[in-house]
C-alpha positions in Angstrom: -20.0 -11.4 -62.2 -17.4 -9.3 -62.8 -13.7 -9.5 -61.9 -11.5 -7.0 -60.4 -8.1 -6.6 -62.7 -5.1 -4.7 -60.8 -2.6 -2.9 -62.6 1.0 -5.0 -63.8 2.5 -2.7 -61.4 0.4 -2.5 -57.9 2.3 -5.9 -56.7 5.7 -4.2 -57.2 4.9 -0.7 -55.9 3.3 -2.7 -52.9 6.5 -4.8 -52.4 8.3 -1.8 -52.8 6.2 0.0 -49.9 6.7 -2.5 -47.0 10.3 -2.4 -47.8 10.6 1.2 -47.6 8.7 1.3 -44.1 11.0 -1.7 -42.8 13.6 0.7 -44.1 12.1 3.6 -41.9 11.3 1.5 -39.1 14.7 0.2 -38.3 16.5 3.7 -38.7 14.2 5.4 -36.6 14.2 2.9 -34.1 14.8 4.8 -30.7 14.5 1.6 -28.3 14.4 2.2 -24.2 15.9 -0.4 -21.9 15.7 0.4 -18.5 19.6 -0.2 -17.0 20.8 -3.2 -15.3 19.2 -3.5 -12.4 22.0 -5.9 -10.6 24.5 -3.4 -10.2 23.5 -0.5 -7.7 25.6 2.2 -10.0 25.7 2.8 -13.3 28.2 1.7 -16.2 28.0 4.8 -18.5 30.9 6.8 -16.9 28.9 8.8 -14.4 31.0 7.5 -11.6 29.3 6.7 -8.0 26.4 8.0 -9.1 23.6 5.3 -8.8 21.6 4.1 -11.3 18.4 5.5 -10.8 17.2 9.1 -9.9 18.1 10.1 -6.2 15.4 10.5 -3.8 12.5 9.1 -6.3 10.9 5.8 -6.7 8.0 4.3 -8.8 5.0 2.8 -7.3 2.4 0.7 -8.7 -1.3 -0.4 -6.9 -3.1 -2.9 -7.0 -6.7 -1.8 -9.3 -9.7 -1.3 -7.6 -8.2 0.8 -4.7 -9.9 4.1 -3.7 -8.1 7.9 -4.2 -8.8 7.9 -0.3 -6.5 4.8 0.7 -3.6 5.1 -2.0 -3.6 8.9 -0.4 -3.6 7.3 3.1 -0.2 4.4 1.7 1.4 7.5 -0.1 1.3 9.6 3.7 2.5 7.0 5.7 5.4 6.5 3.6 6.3 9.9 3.3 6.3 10.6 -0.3 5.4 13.3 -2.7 3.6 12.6 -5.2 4.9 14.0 -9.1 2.8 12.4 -10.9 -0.1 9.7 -11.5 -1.0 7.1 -14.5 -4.5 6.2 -13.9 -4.7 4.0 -16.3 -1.6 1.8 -15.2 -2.1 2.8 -11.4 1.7 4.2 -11.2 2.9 6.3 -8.8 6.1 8.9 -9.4 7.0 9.9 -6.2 9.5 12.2 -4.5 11.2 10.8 -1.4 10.4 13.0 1.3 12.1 12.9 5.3 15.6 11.6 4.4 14.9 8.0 3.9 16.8 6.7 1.3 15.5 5.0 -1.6 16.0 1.3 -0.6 14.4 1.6 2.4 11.3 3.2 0.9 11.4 0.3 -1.3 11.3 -2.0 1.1 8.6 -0.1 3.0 6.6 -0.5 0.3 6.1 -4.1 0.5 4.4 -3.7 3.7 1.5 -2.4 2.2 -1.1 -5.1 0.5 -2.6 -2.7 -2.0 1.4 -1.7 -3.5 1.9 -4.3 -6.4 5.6 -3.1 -6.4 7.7 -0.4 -5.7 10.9 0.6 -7.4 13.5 3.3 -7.9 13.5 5.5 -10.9 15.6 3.5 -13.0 17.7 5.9 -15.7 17.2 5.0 -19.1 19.1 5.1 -21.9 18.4 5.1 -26.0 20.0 2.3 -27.9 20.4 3.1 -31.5 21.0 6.4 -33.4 18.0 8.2 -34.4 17.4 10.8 -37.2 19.1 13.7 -36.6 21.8 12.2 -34.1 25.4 12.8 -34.6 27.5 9.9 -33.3 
């Protein structure tokens, strides 16, 4: 049987590899934290302005429910829809008839098949990325 011999150097040039992508990991680390959700506005200078996009909301169904009846839910609470994940059954919708977020929020609850409902949080980056002046 013969026996596999690796060069002197392969352990150090492997070492030397996961370093450099920990390196690369952590600088181009571009994190996403929603904001805090306690407060109703939002602490980055922006004044009154809430927290979340005005007039939009996410919603998320329960799997298993037909096109037909999350059509039906997303009529009676008077919402547009912008877009759809499939895959996560999430719903970006535009607030439509002057009700104001909140209140669609809590609308939503009424509804068996919506898992949860919430505004459009803003996000922001944490960390500096490549390319990013400070």
């Amino acid at each position: 049987m013969t026996r596999l011999r690796c060069s002197p150097l392969f352990f150090p040039f492997l070492l030397f590899c996961v370093f450099l992508f920990a390196i690369v990991l952590t600088v181009c680390n571009r994190s996403v934290v929603p904001s805090p959700r306690s407060s109703a506005t939002s602490s980055d200078g922006l004044g009154d302005q809430p927290g979340y996009r005005p007039g939009e909301l996410l919603i998320k169904f329960r799997a298993g429910m037909t096109p037909e009846r999350r059509m039906e839910i997303i009529r009676q609470l008077g919402v547009e829809p912008i877009a759809y994940d499939q895959r996560h059954f999430l719903l970006h919708a535009k607030i439509t008839g002057g009700r104001s977020v909140d209140e669609t929020v809590k609308r939503c609850a009424e509804f068996p098949d919506v898992e949860y409902a919430e505004p459009n949080y803003l996000r922001k980056g944490l960390g500096k990325g490549l390319g990013q002046t400070p």
